[in-house]
C-alpha positions in Angstrom: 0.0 0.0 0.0 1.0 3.5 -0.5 2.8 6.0 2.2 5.0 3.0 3.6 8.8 2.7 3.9 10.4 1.9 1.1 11.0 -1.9 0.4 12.7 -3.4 -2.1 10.7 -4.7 -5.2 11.6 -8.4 -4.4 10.4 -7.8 -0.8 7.5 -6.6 -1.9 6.9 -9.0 -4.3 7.3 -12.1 -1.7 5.0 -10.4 0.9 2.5 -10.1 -1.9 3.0 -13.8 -2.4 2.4 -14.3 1.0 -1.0 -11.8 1.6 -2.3 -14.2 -1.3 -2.5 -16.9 0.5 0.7 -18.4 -1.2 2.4 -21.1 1.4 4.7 -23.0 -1.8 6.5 -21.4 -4.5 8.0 -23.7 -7.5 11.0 -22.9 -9.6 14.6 -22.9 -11.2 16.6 -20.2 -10.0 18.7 -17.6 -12.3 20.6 -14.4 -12.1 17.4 -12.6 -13.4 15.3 -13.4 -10.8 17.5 -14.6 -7.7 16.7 -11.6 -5.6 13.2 -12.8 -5.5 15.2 -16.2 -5.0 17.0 -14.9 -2.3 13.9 -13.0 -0.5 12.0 -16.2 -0.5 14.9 -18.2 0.9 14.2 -16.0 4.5 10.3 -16.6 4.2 9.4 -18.5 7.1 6.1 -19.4 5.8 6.6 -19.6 2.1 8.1 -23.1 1.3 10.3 -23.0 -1.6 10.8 -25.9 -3.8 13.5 -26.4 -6.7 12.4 -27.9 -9.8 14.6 -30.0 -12.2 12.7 -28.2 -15.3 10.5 -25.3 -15.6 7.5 -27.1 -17.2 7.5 -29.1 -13.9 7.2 -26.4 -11.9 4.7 -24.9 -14.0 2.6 -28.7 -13.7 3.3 -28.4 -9.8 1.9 -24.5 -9.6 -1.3 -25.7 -11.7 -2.0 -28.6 -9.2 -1.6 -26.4 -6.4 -4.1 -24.1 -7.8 -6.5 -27.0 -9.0 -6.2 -28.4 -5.3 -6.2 -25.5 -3.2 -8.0 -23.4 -5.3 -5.8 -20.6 -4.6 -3.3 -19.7 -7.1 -0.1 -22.2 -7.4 2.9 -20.1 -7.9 6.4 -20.8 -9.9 9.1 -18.6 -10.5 11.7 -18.8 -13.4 14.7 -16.9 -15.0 14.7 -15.1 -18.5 15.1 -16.7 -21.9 14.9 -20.7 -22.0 13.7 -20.3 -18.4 10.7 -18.7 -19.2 10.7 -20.6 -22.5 10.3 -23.6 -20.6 7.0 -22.6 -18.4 5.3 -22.5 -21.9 3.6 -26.4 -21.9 2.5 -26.0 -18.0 1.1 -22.5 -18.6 -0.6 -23.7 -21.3 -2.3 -26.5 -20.0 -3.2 -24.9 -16.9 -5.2 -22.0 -18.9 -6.9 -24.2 -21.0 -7.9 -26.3 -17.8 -9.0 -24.2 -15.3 -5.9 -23.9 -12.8 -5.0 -20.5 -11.2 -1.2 -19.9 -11.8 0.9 -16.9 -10.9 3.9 -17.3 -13.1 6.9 -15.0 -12.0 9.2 -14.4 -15.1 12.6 -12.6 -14.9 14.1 -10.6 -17.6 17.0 -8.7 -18.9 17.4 -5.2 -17.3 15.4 -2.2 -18.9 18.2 -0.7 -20.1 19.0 -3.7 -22.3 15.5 -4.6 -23.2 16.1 -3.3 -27.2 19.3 -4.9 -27.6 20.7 -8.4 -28.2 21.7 -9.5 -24.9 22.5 -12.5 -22.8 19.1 -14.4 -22.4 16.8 -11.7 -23.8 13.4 -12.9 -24.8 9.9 -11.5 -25.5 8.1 -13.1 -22.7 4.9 -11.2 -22.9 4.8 -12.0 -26.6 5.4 -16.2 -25.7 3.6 -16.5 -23.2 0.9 -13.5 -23.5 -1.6 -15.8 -26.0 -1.1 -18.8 -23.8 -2.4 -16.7 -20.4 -5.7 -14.6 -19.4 -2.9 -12.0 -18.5 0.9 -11.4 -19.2 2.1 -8.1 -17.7 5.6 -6.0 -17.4 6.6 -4.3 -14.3 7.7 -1.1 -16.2 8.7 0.7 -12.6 9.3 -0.3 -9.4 5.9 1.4 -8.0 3.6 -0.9 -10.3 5.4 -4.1 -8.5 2.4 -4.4 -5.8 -0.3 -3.5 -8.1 1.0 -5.4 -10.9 1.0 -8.7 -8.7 -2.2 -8.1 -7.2 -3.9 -7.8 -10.3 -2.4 -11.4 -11.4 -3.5 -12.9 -8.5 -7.2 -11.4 -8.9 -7.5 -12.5 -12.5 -6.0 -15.8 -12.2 -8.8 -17.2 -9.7 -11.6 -15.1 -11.6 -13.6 -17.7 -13.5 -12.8 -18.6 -16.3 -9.3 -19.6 -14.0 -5.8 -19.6 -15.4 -2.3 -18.2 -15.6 -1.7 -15.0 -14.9 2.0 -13.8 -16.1 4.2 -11.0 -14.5 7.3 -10.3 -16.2 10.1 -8.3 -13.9 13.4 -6.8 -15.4 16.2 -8.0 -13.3 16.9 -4.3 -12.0 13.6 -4.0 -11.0 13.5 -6.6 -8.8 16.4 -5.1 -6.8 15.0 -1.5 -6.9 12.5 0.2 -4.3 9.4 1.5 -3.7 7.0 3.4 -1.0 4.2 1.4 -2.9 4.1 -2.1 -0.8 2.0 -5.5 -0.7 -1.9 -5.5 -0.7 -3.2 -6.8 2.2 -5.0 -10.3 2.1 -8.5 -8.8 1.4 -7.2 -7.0 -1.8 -6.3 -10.5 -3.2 -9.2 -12.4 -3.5 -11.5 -12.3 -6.8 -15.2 -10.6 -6.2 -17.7 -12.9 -6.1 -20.4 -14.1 -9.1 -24.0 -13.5 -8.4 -27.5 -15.4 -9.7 -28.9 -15.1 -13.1 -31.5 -13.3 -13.6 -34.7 -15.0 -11.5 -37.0 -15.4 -15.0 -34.3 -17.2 -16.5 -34.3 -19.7 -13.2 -37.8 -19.9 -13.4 -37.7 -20.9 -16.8 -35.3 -23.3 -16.5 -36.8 -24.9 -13.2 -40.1 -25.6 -15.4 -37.8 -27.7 -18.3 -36.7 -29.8 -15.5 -40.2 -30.3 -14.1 -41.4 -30.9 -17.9 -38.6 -32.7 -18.9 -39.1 -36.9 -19.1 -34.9 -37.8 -18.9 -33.4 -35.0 -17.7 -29.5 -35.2 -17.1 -26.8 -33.0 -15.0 -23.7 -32.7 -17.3 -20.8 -31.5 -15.0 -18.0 -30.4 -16.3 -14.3 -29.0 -15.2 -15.6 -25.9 -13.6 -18.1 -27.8 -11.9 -15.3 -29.7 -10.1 -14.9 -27.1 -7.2 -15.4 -28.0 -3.2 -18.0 -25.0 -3.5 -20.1 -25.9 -6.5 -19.5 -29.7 -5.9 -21.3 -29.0 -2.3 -23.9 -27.1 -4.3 -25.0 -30.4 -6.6 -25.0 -32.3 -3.3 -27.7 -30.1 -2.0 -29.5 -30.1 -5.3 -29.3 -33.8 -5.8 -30.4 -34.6 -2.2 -34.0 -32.9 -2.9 -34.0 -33.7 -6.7 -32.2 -37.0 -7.5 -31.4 -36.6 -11.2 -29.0 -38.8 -13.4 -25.6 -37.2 -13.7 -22.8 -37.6 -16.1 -19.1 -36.5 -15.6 -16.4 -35.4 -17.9 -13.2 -36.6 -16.8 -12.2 -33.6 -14.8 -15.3 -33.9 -12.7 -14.4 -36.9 -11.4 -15.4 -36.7 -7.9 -18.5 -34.8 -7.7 -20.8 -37.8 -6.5 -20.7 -39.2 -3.1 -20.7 -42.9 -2.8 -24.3 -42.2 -0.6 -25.6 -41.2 -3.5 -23.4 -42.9 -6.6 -25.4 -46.2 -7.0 -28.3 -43.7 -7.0 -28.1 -41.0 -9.8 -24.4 -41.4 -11.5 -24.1 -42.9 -15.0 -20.4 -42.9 -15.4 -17.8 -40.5 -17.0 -17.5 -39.4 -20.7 -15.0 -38.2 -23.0 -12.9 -39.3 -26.3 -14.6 -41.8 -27.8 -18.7 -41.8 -27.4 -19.1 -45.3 -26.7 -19.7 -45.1 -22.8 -22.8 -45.8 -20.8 -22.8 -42.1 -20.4 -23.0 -40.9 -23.8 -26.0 -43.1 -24.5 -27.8 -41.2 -21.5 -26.7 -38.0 -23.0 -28.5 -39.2 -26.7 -31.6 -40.1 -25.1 -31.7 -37.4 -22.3 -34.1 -34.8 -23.6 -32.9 -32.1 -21.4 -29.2 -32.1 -20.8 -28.2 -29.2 -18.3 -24.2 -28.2 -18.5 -22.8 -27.7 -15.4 -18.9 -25.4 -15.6 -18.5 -27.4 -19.5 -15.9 -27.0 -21.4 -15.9 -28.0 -25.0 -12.2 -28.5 -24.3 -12.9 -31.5 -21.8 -15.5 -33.3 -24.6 -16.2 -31.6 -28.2 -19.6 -30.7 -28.6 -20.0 -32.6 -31.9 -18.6 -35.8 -30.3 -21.6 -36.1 -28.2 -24.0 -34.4 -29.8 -23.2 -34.8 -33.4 -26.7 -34.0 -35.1 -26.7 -30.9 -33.0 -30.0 -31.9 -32.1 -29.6 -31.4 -28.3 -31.7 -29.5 -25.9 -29.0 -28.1 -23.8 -29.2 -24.9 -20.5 -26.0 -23.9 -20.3 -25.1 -22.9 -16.5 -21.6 -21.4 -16.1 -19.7 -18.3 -15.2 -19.0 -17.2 -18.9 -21.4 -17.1 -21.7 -20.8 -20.9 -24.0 -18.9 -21.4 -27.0 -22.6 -21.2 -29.5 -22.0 -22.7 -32.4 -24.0 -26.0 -34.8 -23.4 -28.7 -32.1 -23.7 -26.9 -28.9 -26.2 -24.0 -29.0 -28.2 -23.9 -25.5 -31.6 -22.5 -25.2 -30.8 -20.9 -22.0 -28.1 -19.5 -20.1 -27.8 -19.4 -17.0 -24.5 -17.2 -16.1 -23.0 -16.4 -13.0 -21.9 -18.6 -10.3 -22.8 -21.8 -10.8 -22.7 -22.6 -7.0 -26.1 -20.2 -6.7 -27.9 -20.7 -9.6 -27.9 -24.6 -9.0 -28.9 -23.5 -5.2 -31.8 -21.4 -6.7 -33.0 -23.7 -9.4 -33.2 -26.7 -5.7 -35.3 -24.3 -4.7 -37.6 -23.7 -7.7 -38.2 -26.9 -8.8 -41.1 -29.2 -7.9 -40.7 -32.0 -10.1 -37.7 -34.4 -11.5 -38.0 -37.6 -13.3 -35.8 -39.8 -10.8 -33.7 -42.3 -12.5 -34.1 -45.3 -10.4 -37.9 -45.4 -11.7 -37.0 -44.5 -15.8 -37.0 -47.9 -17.8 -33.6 -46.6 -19.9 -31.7 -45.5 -16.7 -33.2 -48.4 -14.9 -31.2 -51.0 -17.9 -28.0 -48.4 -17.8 -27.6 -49.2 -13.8 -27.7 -52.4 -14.8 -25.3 -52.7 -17.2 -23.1 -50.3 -14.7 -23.8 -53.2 -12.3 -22.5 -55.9 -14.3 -19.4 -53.4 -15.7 -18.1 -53.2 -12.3 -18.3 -56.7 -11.4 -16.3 -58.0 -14.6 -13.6 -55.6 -13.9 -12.0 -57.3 -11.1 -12.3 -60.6 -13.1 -10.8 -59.0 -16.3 -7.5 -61.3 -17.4 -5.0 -60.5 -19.7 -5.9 -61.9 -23.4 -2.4 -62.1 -24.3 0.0 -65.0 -24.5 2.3 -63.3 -22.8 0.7 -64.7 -19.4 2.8 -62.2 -16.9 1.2 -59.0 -18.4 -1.2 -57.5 -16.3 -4.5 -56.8 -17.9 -5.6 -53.0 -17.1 -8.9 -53.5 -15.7 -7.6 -56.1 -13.0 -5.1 -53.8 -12.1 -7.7 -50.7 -11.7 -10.1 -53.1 -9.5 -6.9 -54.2 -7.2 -6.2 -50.4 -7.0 -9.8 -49.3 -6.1 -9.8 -52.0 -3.4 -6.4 -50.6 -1.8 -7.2 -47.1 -1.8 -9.2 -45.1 0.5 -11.3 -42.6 -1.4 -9.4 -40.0 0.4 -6.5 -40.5 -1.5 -5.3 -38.1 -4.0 -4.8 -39.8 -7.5 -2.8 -38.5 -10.2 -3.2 -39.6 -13.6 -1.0 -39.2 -16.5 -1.9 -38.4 -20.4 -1.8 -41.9 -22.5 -3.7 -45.2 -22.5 -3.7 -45.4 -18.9 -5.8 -42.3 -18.5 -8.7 -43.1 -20.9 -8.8 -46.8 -18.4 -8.5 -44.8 -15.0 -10.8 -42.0 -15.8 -13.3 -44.4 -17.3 -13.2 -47.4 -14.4 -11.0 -45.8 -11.5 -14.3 -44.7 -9.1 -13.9 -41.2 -7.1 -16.6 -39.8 -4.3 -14.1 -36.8 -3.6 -13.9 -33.5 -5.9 -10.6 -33.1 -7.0 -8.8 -36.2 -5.9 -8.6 -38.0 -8.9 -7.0 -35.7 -11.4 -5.9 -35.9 -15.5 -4.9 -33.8 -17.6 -8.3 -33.9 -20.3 -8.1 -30.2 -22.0 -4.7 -30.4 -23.6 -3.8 -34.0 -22.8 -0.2 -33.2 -21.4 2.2 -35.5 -21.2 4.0 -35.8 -18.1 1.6 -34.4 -15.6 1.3 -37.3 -13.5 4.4 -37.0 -11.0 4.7 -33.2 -10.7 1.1 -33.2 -10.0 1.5 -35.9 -7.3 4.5 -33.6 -5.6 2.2 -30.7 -5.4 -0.6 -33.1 -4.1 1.7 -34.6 -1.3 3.1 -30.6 -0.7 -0.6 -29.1 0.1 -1.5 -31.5 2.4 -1.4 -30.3 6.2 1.4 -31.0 7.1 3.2 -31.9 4.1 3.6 -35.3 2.5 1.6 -36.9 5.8 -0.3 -39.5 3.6 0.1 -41.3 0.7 -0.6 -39.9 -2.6 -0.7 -42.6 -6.1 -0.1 -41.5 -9.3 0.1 -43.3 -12.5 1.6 -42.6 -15.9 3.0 -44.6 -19.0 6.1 -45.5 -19.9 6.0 -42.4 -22.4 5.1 -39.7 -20.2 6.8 -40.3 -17.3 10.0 -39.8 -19.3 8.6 -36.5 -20.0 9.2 -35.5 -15.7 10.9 -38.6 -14.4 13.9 -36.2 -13.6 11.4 -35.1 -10.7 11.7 -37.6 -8.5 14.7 -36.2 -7.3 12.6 -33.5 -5.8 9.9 -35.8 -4.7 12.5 -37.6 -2.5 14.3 -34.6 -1.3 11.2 -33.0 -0.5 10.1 -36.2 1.7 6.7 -36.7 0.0 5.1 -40.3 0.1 4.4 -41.2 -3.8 3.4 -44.3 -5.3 4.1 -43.9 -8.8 2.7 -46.9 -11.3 4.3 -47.0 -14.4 1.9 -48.8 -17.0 4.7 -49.9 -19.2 4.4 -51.1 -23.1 7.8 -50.3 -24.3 5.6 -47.5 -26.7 3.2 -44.6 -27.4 0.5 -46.6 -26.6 -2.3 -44.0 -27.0 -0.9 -43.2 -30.1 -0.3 -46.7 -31.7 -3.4 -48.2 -31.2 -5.2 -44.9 -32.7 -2.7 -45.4 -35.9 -3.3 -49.0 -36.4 -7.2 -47.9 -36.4 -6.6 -45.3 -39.3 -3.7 -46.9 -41.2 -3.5 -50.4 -40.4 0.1 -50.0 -38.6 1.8 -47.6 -36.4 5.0 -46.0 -36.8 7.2 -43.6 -34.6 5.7 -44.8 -31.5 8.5 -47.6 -30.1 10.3 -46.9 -26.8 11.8 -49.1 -24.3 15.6 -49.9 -22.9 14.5 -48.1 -19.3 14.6 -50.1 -16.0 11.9 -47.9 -14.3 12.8 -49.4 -11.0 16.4 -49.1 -11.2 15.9 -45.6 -12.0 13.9 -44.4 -9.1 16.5 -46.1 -6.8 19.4 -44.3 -8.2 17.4 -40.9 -6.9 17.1 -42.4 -3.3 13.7 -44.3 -3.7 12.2 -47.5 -3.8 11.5 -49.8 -7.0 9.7 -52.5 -7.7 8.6 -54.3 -10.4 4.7 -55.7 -11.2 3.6 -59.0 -13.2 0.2 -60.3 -14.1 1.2 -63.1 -11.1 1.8 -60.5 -8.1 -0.1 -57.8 -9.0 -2.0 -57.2 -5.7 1.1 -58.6 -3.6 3.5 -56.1 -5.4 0.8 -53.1 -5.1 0.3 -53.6 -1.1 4.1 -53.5 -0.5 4.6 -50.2 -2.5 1.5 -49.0 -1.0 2.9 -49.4 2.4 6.3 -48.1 1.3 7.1 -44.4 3.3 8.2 -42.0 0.7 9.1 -42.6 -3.1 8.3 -45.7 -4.9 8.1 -46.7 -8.6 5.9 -49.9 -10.0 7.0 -50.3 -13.1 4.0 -52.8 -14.3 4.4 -55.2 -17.6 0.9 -53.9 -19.1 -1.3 -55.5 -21.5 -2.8 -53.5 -23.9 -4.3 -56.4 -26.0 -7.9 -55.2 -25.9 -7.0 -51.8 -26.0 -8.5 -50.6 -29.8 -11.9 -51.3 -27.8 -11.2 -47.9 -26.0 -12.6 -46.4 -29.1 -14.6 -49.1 -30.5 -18.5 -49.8 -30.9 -19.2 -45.8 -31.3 -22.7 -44.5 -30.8 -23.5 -43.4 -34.5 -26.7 -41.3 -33.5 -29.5 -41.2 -30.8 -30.6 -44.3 -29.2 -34.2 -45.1 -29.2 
């Protein structure tokens, strides 16, 4: 605030951190930014944590921000460093995850020239954020920050970039940190109350109605919200993957018809085609295109968000409801008077059957292959599901393995079983497990699991050096084909072969060892003994599992062509 003593900028900058609510910051040091580096290192209640890349920290910040709900925060040095933030950034935009990304760069007086590690951050990362800002002056540090951390947790969420010259950072200013009320984002309100009337008298029409919930439906807040709603007005509900979560077991057997996205071949998406009254819940059509599910654009969709929808020929709403979403699904429990209830519907009544019957194959599913010591997926899943309490955090990579856990892999928590379904980023899976194991109070007291393939966890495996030097308690399952998996099978579908996807000559649980962890290593004939002793393992462990993707091309077979009925 104005009228103060001076500070220095990097002060200043670290208290604002701080009045945010900030308790972990994520980064690589350099010279451009290491008086932030320095400031942070006397912080005694900002935990700093040293990445081995800058995409990682970027994947740890987003997770904090998708966990916590408020903004994760990483910190990184000019040229290649801020380079390197691009992927994370990215993906947490286009998912939904606050992020304050602190970006150094060269000093003003060089910012025309050709110098050491210039780069034009703003211009990088600026179309990849919802904000990408240069301290010009010392006295716009405070202001500068608090405006990131205000946009970044405004719905839509996600990144919020602040770019500070090097001499900048070590300059002064009378203009200090905004106080922990200045930081939060103002709140949503109600639609307007003839829209909610409207739409409470579709539901009470309406003969199927359905509750599509999507990423920004995910929240503690809202997710508390469709708990009240479905409690008076039990109504079939469909997930995207990044919903996962939303539906208590009390009330899962009841009203939940399974999770959707990819492929439309799910128990949901047949719901969806016969539901004549879908209502969108935070959707994104980056979680599930609209023309995937509803491809004769034939739907009859109220759209319920904090932003108006993406209109177009596939997903074009008759109503929106705007505002936050955590009211107007309060308001419309309240206007309502009638709901078709599932359990008495003769379609939902055959889906919970066949959801019935899905669930009790899985844990009898055996590998297909001749190779008898592969572990079929869907075995492995239902061993998992039986060794995990739902109060563990579950991580879940980009590949195969996250179209089998996000379709099978049951979650009554919001936000504890998490992919990565907007951009599908590889490498997620362990950087997001650190940052699950760092939020938890206090830090890394329970286990958190977290899966990847082969592929991806290449793409962070240099992280486990920081998982183990940090202390946290991580499972990490390593579904491992030697390959692209995700993308051979979807090749051999359009081409008849694959090509560019082979991998291999890694000894996952070597590796892990050689950074001070445990390893061990999963066949079709141990699979639950292996899985309880690196369950029970304190600290860092790796699985690497022989996985049997036989049957995996009917991921995207037996597609729903067009409405059932």
């Amino acid at each position: 605030m104005p009228g103060g003593k001076e500070q220095q900028v990097a002060q200043i900058i670290v208290e604002s951190l701080y009045n945010a609510g900030v308790k972990v910051v994520f980064g690589i040091p350099g010279a451009k930014v290491d008086a932030i580096f320095d400031t942070l290192s006397d912080h005694p209640e900002i935990k700093l944590v040293i990445c081995r890349h800058e995409q990682n920290a970027a994947f740890m910040a987003a997770a904090v921000g998708r966990i916590t709900g408020t903004p994760g925060v990483c910190v990184a040095t000019s040229g290649p460093g801020g380079g390197n933030l691009t992927t994370g950034l990215m993906t947490a935009t286009t998912e939904g995850d606050p992020v304050v990304a602190i970006v150094g760069s060269v000093p003003r007086l060089l910012s025309t020239k050709h110098t050491h590690q210039s780069m034009p951050t703003l211009e990088i990362l600026g179309p990849i954020s919802k904000t990408a800002t240069n301290i010009e002056v010392e006295d716009q540090a405070a202001e500068v920050v608090l405006a990131a951390f205000r946009s970044a947790q405004t719905s839509p969420k996600g990144t919020c970039v602040v770019s500070i010259p090097m001499d900048v950072a070590s300059g002064k200013s009378k203009i200090t940190a905004f106080p922990s009320s200045a930081h939060k984002a103002p709140r949503f309100g109600s639609a307007p109350p003839q829209e909610l009337d409207a739409v409470a008298g579709m539901i009470d029409k309406a003969k199927l109605p359905v509750l599509f919930l999507g990423q920004r439906a995910s929240s503690a807040i809202v997710v508390g919200a469709v708990r009240e709603f479905l409690k008076r007005w039990p109504i079939a509900v469909v997930e995207t993957f990044q919903a996962a979560g939303a539906i208590p077991e009390s009330l899962a057997q009841h009203v939940f018809f399974g999770r959707v996205g990819l492929f439309r071949n799910q128990t949901g998406d047949r719901l969806l085609s016969e539901s004549d009254l879908i209502i969108t819940l935070g959707y994104d059509p980056f979680e599930y295109d609209a023309n995937a599910w509803n491809p004769e654009g034939k739907a009859n969709i109220v759209h319920v968000d904090y932003t108006s929808c993406d209109y177009g020929a596939y997903y074009h709403p008759q109503i929106e409801l705007l505002g936050s979403v955590k009211e107007n699904i309060l308001d419309l429990a309240d206007r309502v008077t009638n709901v078709t209830d599932p359990s008495k519907h003769p379609f939902t009544q055959n889906l919970r059957q066949e959801l019935v019957v899905s669930r009790t194959n899985l844990s009898k599913a055996q590998s297909s292959n001749t190779d008898t010591n592969l572990v079929n997926p869907l075995h492995f899943i239902a061993a998992l599901q039986a060794r995990v309490p739902h109060t563990t955090t579950v991580t879940v990579d980009v590949g195969t393995v996250y179209i089998y856990m996000m379709r099978h892999y049951l979650a009554y928590q919001p936000r504890h079983l998490l992919c990565s379904n907007g951009q599908q980023t590889l490498g997620v899976g362990l950087p997001w497990a650190i940052a699950a194991s760092l939020t938890q109070e206090p830090p890394c007291s329970r286990k958190v699991v977290s899966l990847s393939g082969d592929g991806g966890f290449m793409f962070s495996s240099m992280e486990l050096s920081t998982a183990v030097q940090q202390r946290c308690n991580i499972t990490h399952f390593v579904w491992n084909d030697e390959a692209y998996n995700m993308v051979q099978f979807q090749e051999e579908m359009k081409y008849g072969r694959s090509s560019g996807i082979r991998l291999g000559g890694v000894d996952f649980a070597k590796l892990v060892e050689a950074f001070g962890g445990k390893g061990f290593n999963m066949g079709a004939e141990d699979v639950e003994k292996v899985m309880e002793e690196a369950l029970a393992f304190e600290g860092v462990s790796v699985v690497n599992v022989r996985i049997d993707y036989s049957d995996v091309k009917e991921l995207a077979g037996n597609l729903i062509k067009d409405s059932v009925g």
